[in-house]
C-alpha positions in Angstrom: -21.4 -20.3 -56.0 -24.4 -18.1 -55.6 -23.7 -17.3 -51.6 -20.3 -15.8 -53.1 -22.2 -14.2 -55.2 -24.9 -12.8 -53.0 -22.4 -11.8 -50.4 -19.6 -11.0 -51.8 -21.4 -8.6 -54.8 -25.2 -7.8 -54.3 -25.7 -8.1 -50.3 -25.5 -4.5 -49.2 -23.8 -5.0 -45.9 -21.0 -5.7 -48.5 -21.8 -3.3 -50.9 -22.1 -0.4 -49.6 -19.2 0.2 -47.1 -16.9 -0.7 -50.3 -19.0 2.2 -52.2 -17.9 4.3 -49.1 -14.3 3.1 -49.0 -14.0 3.2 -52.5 -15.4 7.1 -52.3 -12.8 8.0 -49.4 -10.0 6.5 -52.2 -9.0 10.3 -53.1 -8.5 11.3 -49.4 -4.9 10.9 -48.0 -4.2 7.5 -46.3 -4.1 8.4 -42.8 -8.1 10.1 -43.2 -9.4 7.0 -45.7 -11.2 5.2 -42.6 -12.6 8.2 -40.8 -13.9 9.2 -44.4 -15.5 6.0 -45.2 -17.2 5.7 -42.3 -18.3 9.6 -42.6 -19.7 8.5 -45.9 -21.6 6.3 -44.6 -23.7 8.4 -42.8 -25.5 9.7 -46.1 -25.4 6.5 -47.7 -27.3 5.3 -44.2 -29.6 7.9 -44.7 -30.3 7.4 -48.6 -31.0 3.6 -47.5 -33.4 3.8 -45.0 -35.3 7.1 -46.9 -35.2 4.4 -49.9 -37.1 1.3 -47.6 -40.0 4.7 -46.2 -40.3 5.2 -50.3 -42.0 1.6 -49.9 -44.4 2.4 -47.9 -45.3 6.0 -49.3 -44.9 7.9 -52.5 -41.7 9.7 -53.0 -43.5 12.8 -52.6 -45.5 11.9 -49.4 -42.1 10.3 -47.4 -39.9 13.4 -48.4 -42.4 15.6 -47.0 -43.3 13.6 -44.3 -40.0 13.5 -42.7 -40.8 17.3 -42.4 -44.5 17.2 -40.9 -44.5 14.1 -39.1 -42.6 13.5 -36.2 -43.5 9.3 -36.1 -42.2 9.4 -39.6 -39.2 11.3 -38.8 -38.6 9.0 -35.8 -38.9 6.1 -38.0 -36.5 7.7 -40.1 -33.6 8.6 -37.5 -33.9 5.0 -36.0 -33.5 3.5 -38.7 -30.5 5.2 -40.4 -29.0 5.0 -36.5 -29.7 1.3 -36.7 -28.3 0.8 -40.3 -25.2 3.2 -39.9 -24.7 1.2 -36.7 -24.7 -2.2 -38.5 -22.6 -1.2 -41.3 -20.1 1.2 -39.3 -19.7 -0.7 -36.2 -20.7 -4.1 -37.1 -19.2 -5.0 -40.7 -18.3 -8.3 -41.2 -19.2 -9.8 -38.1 -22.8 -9.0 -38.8 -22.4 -11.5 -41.7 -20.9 -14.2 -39.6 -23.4 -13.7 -36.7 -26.6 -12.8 -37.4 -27.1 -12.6 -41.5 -29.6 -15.0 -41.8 -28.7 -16.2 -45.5 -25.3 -16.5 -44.4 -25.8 -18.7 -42.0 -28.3 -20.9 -44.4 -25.1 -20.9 -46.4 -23.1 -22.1 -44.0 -24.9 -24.9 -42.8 -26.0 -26.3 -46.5 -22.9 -25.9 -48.0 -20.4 -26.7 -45.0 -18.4 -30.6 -45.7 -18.8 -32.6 -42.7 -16.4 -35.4 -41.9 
């Protein structure tokens, strides 16, 4: 029950491409996809500015991104890397190489 849970409602490599899709909604049918996938570019961004914020104070990694060119590298590679797994990968990052997932899967699975 909780691996539904967790995946299905608070992992956010399901989360947050149905926070983009569900954004793109209002757009016409034909641009939904290309809209959800452009929304994830910010969303990318917000995520990986969000894990810097752990490291430094708010104030600090805003700023930072603007003096520091390691910080702003850290910054671009890592959006690139999550935009990548959410964009491109989607569901067959859970299958393949979520780590909790496959704990699931092996705990959980009936064998014969």
């Amino acid at each position: 029950m909780f691996g539904r849970v967790w995946c299905g409602w608070l992992c956010g490599q399901t989360a947050i491409p149905e926070l983009a899709a569900w954004a793109a909604s209002p757009l016409p049918r034909r641009m939904r996809a290309a809209g959800a996938k452009l929304l994830l570019v910010p969303l990318s961004a917000a995520v990986s500015l969000s894990l810097i914020m752990f490291f430094l104070r708010p104030p600090d990694a805003v700023a930072g991104l603007f003096r520091s060119r390691t910080l702003l590298g850290v910054f671009l590679v890592q959006a690139a890397s999550l935009y990548g797994m959410l964009a491109l990968a989607g569901p067959r990052f859970c299958r393949s190489v979520c780590p909790y997932s496959m704990l699931q899967n092996v705990l959980f699975t009936r064998t014969r």
